[in-house]
C-alpha positions in Angstrom: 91.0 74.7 110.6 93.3 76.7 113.1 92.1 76.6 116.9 92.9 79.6 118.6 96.7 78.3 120.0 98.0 77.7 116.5 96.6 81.5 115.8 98.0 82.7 119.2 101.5 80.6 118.6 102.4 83.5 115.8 101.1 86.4 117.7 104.4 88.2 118.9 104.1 88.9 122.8 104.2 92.6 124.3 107.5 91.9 125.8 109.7 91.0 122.9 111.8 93.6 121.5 109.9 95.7 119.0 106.8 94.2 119.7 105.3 97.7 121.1 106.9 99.9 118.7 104.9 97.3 115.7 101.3 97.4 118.1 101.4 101.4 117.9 102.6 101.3 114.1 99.5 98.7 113.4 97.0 101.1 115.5 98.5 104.2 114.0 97.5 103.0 110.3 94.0 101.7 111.6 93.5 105.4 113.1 94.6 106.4 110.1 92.5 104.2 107.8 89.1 105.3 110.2 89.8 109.1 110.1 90.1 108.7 106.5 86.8 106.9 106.1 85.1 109.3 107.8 86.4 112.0 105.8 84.9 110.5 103.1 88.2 109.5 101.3 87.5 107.6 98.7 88.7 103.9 98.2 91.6 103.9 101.1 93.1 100.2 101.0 95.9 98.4 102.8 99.1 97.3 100.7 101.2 94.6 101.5 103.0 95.0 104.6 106.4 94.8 103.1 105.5 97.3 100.4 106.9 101.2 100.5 103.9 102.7 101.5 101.1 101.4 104.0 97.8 103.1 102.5 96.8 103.8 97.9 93.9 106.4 98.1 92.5 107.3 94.6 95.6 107.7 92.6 98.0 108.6 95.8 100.5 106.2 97.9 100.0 107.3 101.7 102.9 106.2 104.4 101.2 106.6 108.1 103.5 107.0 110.6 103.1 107.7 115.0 103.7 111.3 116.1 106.5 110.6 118.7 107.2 113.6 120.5 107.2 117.4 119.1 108.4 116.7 116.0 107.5 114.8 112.5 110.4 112.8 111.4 110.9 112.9 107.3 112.8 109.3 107.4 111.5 106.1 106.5 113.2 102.6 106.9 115.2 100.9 109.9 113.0 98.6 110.0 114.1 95.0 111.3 112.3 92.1 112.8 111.8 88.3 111.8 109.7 88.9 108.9 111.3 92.3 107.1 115.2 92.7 105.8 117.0 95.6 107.1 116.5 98.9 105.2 118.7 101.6 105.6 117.2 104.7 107.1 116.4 107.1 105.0 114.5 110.6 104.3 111.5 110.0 102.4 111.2 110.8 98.1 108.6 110.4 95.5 109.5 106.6 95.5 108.6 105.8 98.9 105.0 107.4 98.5 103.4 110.5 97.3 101.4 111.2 101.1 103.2 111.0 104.8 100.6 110.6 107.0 101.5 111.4 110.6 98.5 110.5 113.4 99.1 111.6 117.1 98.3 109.1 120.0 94.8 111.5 120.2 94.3 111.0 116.0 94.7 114.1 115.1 96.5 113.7 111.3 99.0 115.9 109.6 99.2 115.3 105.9 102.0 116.3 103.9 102.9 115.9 100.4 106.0 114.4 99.3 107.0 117.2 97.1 107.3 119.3 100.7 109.1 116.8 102.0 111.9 116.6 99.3 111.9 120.2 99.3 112.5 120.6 103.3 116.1 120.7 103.6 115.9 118.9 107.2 115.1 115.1 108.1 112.3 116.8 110.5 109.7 119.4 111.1 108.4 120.7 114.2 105.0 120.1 114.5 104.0 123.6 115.6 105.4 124.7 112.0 103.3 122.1 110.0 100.0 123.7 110.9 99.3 123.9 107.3 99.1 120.6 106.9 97.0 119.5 110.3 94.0 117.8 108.6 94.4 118.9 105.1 92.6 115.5 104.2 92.3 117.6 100.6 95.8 116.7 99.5 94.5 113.2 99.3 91.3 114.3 97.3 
């Protein structure tokens, strides 16, 4: 069995490049995965980490993503590292998921369907105009 150096070896340190930006991804979707729990969302599970979305609840595909700053960003991909190929940047459709899930550093959620998202004719949303969708945990119900 592993001893805890072999474990550590694979760990990615704070100060490589991308290494924060992947820590607050991986906290964000925890967050997200609690608040969900305790909203009583039925069956919210981890997908692979490679897959297009992060979260399947019931019958839905949920991508979680940070809040950075006043605004929700509608793009997905750009991500790059040792163990994930470059994907072009993109704004997010029905094929990437059917929930964006956006937590703030505090956890509060915002979560907006897809269908608003393809509608939107921007790649971003202010937050102050999403109020509608500021814990509306029912779209995932």
């Amino acid at each position: 069995s592993p001893n805890l150096d072999e474990i550590l070896r694979d760990v990615p340190r704070i100060t490589e490049p991308g290494s924060l930006r992947s820590i607050h991804g991986a906290a964000s979707e925890r967050l997200y995965a609690a608040r969900s729990l305790l909203m009583s969302i039925p069956n919210s599970i981890a997908v692979w980490r490679d897959s297009r979305s992060d979260y399947l609840c019931t019958h839905q595909s949920v991508q979680v993503k940070r809040l950075c700053g006043s605004s929700i960003s509608f793009t997905t991909g750009g991500r790059t590292g040792k163990k994930n190929q470059k994907v072009s940047p993109h704004k997010i459709t029905r094929a990437d998921c059917d929930i964006l899930a956006v937590i703030s550093p505090t956890g509060v959620v915002w979560v907006v369907p897809t269908d608003f998202i393809v509608s939107c004719p921007n790649k971003s949303k202010a937050v102050s105009k999403l109020d509608k969708y500021r814990e509306a945990w029912s779209y995932l119900l």
